[in-house]
Structures are given as C-alpha cells and as structure tokens.
BASEVO-718391 format. One line per field, with one value per residue: z, y, x of N, C-alpha, C in turn; residue number from 1. Coordinates in steps of 0.2 Angstrom, whole numbers, plus 2048, in hexadecimal, padded with zeros to 3 digits. Layout:
n_zz: Z,...
n_yy: Y,...
n_xx: X,...
ca_zz: Z,...
ca_yy: Y,...
ca_xx: X,...
c_zz: Z,...
c_yy: Y,...
c_xx: X,...
seq: NUM,...
end
This chain:
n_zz: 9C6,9C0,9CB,9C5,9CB,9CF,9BF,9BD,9C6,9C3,9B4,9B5,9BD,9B4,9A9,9B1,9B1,9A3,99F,9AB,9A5,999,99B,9A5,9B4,9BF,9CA,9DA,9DB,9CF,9C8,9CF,9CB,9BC,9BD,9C3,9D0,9E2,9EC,9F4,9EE,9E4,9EA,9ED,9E4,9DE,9E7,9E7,9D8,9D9,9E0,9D8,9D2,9C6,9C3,9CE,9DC,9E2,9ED,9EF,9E3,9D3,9CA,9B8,9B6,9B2,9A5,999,98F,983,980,97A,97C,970,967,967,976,97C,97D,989,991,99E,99A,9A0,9A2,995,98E,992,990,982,980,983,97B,96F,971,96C,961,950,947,936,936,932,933,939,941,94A,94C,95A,96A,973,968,961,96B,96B,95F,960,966,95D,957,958,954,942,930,930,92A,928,92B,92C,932,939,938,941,945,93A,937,942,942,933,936,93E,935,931,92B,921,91D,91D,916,91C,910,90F,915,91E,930,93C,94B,94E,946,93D,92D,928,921,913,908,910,915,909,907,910,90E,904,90C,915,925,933,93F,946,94F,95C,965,970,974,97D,98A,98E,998,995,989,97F,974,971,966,960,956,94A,93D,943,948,93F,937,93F,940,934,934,93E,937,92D,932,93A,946,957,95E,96D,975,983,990,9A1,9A4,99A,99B,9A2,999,98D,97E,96F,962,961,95E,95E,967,978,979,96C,96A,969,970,97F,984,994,9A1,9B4,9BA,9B8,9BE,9CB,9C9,9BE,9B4,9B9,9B1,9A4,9A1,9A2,997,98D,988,986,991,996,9A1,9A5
n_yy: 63A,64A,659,66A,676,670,66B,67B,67E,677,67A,686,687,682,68B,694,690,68F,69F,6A3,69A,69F,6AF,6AE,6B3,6B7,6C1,6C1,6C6,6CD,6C0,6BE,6C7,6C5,6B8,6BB,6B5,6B3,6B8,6AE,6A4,6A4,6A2,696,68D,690,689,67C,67B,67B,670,667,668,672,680,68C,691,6A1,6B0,6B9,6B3,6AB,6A1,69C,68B,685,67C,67B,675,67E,67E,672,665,65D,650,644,646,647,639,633,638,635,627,619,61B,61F,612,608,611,60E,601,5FD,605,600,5F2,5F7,5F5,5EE,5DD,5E0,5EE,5FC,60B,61B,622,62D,636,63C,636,62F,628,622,61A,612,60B,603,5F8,5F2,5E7,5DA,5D9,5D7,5D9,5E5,5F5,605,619,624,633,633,630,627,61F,617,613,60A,603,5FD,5F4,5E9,5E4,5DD,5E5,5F0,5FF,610,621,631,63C,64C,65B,65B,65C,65E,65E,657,64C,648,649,658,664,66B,661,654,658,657,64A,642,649,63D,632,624,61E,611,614,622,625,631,63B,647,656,65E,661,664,668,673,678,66D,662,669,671,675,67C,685,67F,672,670,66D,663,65A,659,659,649,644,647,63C,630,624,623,629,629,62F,630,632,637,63B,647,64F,657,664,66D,67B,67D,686,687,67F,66F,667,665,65C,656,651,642,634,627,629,627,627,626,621,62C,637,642,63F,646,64C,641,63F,64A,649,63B,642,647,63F,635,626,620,61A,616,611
n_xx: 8D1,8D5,8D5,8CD,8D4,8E0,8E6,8E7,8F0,8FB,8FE,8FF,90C,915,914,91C,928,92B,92A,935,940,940,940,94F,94D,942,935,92D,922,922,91A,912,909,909,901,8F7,8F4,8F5,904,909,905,90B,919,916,915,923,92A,926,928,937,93D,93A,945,944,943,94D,94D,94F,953,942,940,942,94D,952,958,969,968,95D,94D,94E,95C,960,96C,976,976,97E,987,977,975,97B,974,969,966,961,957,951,956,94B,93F,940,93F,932,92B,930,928,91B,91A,917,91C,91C,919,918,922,926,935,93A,94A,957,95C,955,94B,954,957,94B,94E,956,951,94A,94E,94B,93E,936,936,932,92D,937,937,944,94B,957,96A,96E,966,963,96E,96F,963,967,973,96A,963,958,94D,943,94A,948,94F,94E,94D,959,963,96E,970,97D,97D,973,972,96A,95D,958,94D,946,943,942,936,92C,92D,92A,91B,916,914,90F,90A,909,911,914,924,92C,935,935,93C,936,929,91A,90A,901,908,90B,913,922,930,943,942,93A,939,93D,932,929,92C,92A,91A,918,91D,914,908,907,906,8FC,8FA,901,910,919,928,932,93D,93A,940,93F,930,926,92D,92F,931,937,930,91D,91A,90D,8FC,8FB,8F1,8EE,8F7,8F9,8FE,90A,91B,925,930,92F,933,92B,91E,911,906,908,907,8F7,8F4,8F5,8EF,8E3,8E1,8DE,8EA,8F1,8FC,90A,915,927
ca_zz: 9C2,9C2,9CB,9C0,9CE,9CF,9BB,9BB,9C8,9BD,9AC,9B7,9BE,9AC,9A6,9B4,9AF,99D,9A1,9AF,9A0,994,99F,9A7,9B9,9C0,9D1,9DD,9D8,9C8,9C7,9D2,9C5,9B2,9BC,9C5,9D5,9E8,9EB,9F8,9EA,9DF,9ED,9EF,9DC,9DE,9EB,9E2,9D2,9DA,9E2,9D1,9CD,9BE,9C5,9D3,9E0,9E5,9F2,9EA,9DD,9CF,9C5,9B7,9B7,9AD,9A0,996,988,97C,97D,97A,978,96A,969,96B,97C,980,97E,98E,996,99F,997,9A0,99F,98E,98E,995,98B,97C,97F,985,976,969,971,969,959,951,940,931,935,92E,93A,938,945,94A,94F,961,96F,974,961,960,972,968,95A,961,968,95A,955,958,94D,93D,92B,930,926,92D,927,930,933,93C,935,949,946,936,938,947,93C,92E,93C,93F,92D,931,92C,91B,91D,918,91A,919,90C,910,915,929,938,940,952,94E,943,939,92A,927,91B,90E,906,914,916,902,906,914,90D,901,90E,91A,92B,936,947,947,956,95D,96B,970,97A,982,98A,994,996,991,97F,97C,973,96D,961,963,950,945,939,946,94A,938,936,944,940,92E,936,940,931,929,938,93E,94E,958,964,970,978,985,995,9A4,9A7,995,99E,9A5,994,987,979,969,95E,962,959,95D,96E,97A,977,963,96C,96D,976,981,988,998,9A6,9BA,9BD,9B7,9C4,9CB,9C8,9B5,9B2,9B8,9AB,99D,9A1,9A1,991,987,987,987,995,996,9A5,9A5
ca_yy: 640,64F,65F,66E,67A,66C,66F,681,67E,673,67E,68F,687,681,691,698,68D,693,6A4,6A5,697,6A6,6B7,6AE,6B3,6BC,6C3,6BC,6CB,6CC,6B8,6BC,6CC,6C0,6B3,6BE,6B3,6B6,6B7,6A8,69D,6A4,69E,68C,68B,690,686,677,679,67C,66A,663,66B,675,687,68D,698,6A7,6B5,6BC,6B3,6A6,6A4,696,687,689,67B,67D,674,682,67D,66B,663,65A,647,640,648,645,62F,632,638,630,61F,613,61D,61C,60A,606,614,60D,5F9,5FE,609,5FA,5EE,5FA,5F6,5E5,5DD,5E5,5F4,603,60E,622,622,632,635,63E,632,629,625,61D,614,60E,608,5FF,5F2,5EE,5E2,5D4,5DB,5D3,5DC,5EE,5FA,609,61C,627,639,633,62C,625,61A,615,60F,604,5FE,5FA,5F1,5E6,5E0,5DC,5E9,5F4,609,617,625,636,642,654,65E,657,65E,659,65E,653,645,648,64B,65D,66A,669,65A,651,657,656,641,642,648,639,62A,624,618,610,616,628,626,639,63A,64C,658,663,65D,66A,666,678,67B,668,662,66E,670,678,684,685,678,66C,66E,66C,65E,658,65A,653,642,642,649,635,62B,622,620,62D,627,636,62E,637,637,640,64F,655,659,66A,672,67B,681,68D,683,67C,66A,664,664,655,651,64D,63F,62D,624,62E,622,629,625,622,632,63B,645,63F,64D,64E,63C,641,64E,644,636,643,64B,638,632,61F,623,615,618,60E
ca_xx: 8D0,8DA,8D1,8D0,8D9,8E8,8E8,8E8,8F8,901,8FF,902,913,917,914,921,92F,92B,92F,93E,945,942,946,954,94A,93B,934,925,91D,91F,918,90A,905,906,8FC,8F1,8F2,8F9,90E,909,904,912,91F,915,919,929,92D,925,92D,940,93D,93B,94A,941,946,952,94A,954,94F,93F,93B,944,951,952,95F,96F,966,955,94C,952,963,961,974,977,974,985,983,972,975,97E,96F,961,968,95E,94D,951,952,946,93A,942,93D,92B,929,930,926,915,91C,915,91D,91C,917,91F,922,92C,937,93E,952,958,95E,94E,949,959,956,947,94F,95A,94E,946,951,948,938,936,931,930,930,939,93A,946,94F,95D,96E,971,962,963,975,96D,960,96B,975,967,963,951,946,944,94F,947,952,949,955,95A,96A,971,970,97F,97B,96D,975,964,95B,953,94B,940,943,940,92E,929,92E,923,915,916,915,909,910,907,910,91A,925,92E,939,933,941,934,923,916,903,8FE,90A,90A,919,925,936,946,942,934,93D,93C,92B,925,92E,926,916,918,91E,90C,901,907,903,8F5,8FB,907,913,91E,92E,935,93D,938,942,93D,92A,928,930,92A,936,935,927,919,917,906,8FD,8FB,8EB,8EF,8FB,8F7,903,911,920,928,931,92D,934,924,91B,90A,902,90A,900,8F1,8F2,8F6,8E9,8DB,8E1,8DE,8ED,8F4,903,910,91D,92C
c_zz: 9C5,9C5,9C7,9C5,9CD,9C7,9BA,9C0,9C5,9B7,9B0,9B9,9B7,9A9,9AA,9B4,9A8,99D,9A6,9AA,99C,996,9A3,9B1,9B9,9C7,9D3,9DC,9D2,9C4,9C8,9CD,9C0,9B6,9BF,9CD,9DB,9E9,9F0,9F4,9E7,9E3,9EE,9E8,9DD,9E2,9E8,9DB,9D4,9DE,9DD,9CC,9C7,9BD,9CA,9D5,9E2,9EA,9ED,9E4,9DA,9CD,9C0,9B6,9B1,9A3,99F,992,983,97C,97E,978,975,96B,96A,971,97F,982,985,993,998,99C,999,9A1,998,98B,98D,990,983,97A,982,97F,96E,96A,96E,963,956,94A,93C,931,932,931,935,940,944,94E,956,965,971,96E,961,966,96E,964,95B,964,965,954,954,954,946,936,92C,92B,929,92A,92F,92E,933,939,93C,948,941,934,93E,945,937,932,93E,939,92C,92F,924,91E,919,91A,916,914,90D,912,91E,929,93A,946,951,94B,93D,933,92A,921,915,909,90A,916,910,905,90A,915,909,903,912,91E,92F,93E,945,94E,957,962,96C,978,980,983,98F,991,993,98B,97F,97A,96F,96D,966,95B,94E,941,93A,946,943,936,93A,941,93A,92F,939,93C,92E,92B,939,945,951,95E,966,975,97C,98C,99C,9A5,9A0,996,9A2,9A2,990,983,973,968,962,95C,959,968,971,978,971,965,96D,972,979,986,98D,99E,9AF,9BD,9B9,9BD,9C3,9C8,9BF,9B1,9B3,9B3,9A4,99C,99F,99B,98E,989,989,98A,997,99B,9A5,9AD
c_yy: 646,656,665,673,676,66C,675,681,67F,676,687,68B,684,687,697,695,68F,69A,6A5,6A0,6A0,6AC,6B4,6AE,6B6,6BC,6C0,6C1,6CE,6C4,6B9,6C1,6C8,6BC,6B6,6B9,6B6,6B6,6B2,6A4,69D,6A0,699,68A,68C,688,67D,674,67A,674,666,665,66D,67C,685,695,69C,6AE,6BA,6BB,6AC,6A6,69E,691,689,683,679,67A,679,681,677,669,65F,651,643,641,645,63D,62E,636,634,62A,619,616,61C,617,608,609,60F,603,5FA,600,601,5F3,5F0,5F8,5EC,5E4,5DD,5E9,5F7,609,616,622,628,630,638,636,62C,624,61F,617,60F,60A,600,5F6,5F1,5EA,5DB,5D3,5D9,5D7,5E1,5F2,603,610,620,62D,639,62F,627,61D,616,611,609,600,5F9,5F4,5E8,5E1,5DE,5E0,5EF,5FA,609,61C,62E,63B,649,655,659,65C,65C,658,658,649,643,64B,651,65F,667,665,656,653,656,64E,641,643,645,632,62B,61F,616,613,61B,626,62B,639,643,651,65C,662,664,669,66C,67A,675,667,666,66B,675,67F,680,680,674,668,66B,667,659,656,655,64D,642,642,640,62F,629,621,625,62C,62D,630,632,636,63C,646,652,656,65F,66E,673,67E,684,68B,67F,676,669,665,65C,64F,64D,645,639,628,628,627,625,623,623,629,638,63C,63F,63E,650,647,63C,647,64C,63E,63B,648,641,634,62C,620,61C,619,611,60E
c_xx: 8D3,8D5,8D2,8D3,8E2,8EB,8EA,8EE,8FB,901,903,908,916,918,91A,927,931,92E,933,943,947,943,94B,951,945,939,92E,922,91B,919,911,904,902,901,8F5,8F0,8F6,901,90E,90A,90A,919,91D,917,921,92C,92C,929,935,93F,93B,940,949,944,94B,950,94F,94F,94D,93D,941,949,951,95B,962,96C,95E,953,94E,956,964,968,974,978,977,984,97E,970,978,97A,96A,960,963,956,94D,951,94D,93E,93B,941,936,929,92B,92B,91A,915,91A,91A,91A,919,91A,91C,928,92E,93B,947,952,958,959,94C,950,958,951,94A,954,959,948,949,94F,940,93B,933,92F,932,933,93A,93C,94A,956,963,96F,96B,961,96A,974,969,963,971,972,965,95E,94A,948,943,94B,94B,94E,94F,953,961,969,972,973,97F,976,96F,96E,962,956,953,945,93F,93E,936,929,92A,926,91B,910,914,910,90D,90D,908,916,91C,92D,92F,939,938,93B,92C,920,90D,8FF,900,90A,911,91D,92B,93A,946,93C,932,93B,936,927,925,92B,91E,914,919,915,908,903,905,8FF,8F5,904,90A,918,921,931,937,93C,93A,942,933,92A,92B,92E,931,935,92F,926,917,90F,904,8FC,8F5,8E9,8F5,8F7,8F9,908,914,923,92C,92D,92F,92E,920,914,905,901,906,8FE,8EF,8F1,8F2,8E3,8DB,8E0,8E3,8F0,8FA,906,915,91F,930
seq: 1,2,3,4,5,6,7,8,9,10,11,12,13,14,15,16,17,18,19,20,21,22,23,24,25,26,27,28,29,30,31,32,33,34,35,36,37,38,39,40,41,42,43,44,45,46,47,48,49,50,51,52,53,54,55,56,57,58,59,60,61,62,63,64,65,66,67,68,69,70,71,72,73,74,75,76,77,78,79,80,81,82,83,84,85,86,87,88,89,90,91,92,93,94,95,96,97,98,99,100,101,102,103,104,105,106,107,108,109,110,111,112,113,114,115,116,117,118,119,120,121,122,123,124,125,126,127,128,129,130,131,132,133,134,135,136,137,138,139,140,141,142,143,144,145,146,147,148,149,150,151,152,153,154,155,156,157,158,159,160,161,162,163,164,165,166,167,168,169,170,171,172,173,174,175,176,177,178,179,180,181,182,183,184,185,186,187,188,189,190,191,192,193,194,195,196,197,198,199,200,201,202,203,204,205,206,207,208,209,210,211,212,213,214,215,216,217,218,219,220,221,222,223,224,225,226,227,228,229,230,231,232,233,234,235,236,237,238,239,240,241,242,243,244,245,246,247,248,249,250,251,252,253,254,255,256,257,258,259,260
end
C-alpha cells in the first residue's frame, strides 16, 4: 500500500511538470513558494523528474521538454511511436473482449492497435469514431460497423461534433475502450479541447464497463480538459514502462491495472 507522504510526492511532481509544460519554465524558489515545501525537496523532485525525462533541469530551476501532451501529433505520425508497446497493449486489451459483445471503440493509434487484433473474435458488434479502425474492421468482415456520423477531423481521421454525440446518447455497449493521450493521478484522464473531452465522456456515460488504453509515456500528463478522474476507470492497459510508484497509485485508487 502506497504511504500517503509518497502520494503527496507523486501528485506535487505531477503538478510540476503541469506547470513548467504550461509556463515554458520556473525557478526553485518560485516551486518551493506554490507548493509551500523546502527548495531541497523542490530540487529531489526536480532531480527525479528530469530522470524520467519529464522536465529538463537548468541552473535554478526547470524548463519543460521541446514535446508536451498539448501538442499531441497527429495520428499518421503517432503509428510510428511506441509500436510494440502498442502491440502488445493492443493484444492484451482484445483479449478482454469476449464474442458478441458490442463494444465502442474509440480511434487514436492505440485503439487501432486494438482493433487490429480482434480479428479472430467472432460476432461483435462495433461502434466507432475513427475511419483508421473501421477500414481495419471492415477488412476483417467478422464483426457488425458502426460508424459514429459528424464532420472529420483530419488530424484525427475521426468523427466529431454534435451529431456524433446526439448518436451516442441513443446506444448503450457493453465495453467502451479509449486510448487516452494524457494520464496524471491528480486531473485523471484529460483531452486536447473541450470537444474532445465531451466526446469522451459521452462514450463512457453508455458503457457498463470502461477500458483506458494507453502507453507509458502518456502518464505524468495533463492537458486542457479534464474527461473523467481515475477513480471512474475500470480497467487501464499500459506498458512495462510504467513507474513503480505510478502502479502503486493506480492499484490503490481501485483500479484493474494490466501491464504489457
């Protein structure tokens, strides 16, 4: 069990990659002011979080790396990251899924990892966002497309706007699964806009069951909106490259945690 000092670490250094992402940098004296503790602990944090390559220590204080959850690159892009964590996440997380369920699957890189191995499932029913996943379904020829209707996102390759949430407050799914850019144990899972998150949250309001898909290095980020917190999570799929210290926080918030 996680001691509550080692949580109030792990949320104050989250909360310090939150701001030197969003002012750019900040001073060990300004750090040790907001959180109110000594510039010793602020430079064991520091020092902690630039070895998890999260920040980048400079004389004095912080500054943040050149890339952030708010400027998530677009999804063509992202397939050429973290490729075999997303394997990996993407065949642990299909094997959750039983026949004939009927499942909302969201789009972004991951979701498509998923989608991609559940080809051997039988009689699904599938609703989805994304044109990337429902061209791999359709592909498949196993499983009844949904495709949600609204204007494209082409950075996204996805379905947005207000259509798309009038459908969804029409269906009900057995497993929502969401491949989530920005993870942190104090905001929970956050969006890159308001839109996003709504959308978001709409897919979970239909669920009986909420699966987060995600690989490591989107932990320790928070971004504009806030979807929902961790604790409203059921299952989260991750990687091996997940802290410790980050699964023992997510064990003692509830959660059914799957490392790959």
């Amino acid at each position: 069990m996680m001691q509550n000092t080692d949580l109030m670490t792990l949320e104050r250094q989250e909360r310090i990659v939150e701001l030197v992402n969003a002012r750019g940098s900040l001073t060990v004296p300004d750090l040790s002011e907001t959180f109110a503790v000594s510039e010793a602990t602020i430079r064991r944090d520091l020092i902690a979080l630039a070895e998890r390559r999260l920040i980048q220590r400079v004389h004095g204080g912080a500054m943040r790396l050149s890339k952030v959850a708010t400027s998530e690159s677009p999804i063509i892009q992202r397939q050429t990251e973290q490729v075999e964590a997303k394997a990996r996440i993407g065949k642990a997380t299909a094997e959750l899924v039983h026949n004939g369920e009927t499942l909302l699957l969201l789009g972004g890189s991951t979701g498509l990892a998923v989608a991609r191995e559940l080809a051997q499932h039988q009689d699904l029913t599938i609703v989805t966002d994304s044109l990337l996943v429902a061209n791999e379904l359709l592909g498949q020829r196993n499983h009844r497309m949904i495709l949600i209707g609204g204007s494209i996102d082409p950075d996204e390759q996805a379905v947005r706007g207000t259509l798309s949430r009038l459908i969804l407050q029409q269906i009900h799914v057995d497993k929502v699964i969401i491949g989530a850019k920005a993870i942190s144990v104090s905001r929970g899972i956050s969006a890159e806009t308001p839109e996003e998150a709504e959308l978001f949250r709409g897919c979970m309001a239909c669920a009986d069951q909420i699966i987060v898909v995600s690989d490591s290095s989107k932990f320790h980020k928070a971004a504009l909106a806030k979807v929902i917190g961790l604790q409203d999570v059921h299952i989260l799929v991750t990687d091996d490259g997940l802290e410790p210290e980050q699964q023992a926080s997510l064990h003692d918030l509830g959660i059914h945690l799957i490392i790959v």
